[in-house]
C-alpha positions in Angstrom: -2.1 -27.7 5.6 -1.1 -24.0 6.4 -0.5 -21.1 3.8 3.3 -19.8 3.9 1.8 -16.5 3.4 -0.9 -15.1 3.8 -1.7 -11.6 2.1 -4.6 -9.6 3.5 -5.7 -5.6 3.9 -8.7 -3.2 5.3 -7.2 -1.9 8.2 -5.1 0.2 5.8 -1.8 -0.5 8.0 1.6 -1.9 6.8 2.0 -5.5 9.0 4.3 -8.1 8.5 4.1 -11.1 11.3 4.4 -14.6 11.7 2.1 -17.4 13.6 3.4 -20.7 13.1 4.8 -21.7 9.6 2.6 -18.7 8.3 3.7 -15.3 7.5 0.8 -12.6 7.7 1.4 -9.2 5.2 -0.7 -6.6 5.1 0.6 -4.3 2.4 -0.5 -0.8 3.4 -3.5 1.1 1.5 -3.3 3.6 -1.7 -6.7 5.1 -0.5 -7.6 7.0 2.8 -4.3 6.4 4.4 -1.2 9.1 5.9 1.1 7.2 3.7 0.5 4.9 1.1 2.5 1.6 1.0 2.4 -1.4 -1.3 4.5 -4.5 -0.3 6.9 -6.0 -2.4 7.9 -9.7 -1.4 10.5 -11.9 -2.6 9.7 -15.6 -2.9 13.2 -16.7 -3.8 14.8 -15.2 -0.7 11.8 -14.3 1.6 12.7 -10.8 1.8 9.6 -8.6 2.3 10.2 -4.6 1.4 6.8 -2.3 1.9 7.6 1.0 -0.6 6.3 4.2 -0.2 4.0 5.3 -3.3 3.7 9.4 -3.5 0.2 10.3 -2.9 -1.5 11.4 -6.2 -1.7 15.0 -7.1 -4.8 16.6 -6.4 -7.1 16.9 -9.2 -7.8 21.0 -9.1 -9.8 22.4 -12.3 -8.3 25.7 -13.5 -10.3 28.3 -12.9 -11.7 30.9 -15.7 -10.3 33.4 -16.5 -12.7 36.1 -15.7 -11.3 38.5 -18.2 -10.8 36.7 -21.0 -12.2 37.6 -24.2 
């Protein structure tokens, strides 16, 4: 018996293809990747969207204000 889908990642890139009766989706990466993507499938209709997440803000630490009192 084969999966109808199959959902895997590591290579960090969006991939949606078929072999067989199986469909193959890869959703992206939020982590060391130019653009981070989730996928978003719908069982009901089969319809597969991959969304675009904004990559997170930087984490910067103020600096001190050297003249402070």
């Amino acid at each position: 018996m084969e999966p109808e889908y199959l959902c895997f990642g590591h290579s960090h890139v969006a991939d949606d293809s078929r072999d067989g009766t199986t469909r193959y989706i890869n959703p992206g990466a939020l982590h060391r990747a130019a653009n981070f993507t989730v996928a978003c499938l719908d069982l009901a209709t089969d319809e597969l969207e991959f969304l675009e997440i904004p990559a997170p803000r930087s984490r910067v630490s103020p600096q001190k204000n050297k003249h402070a009192r």
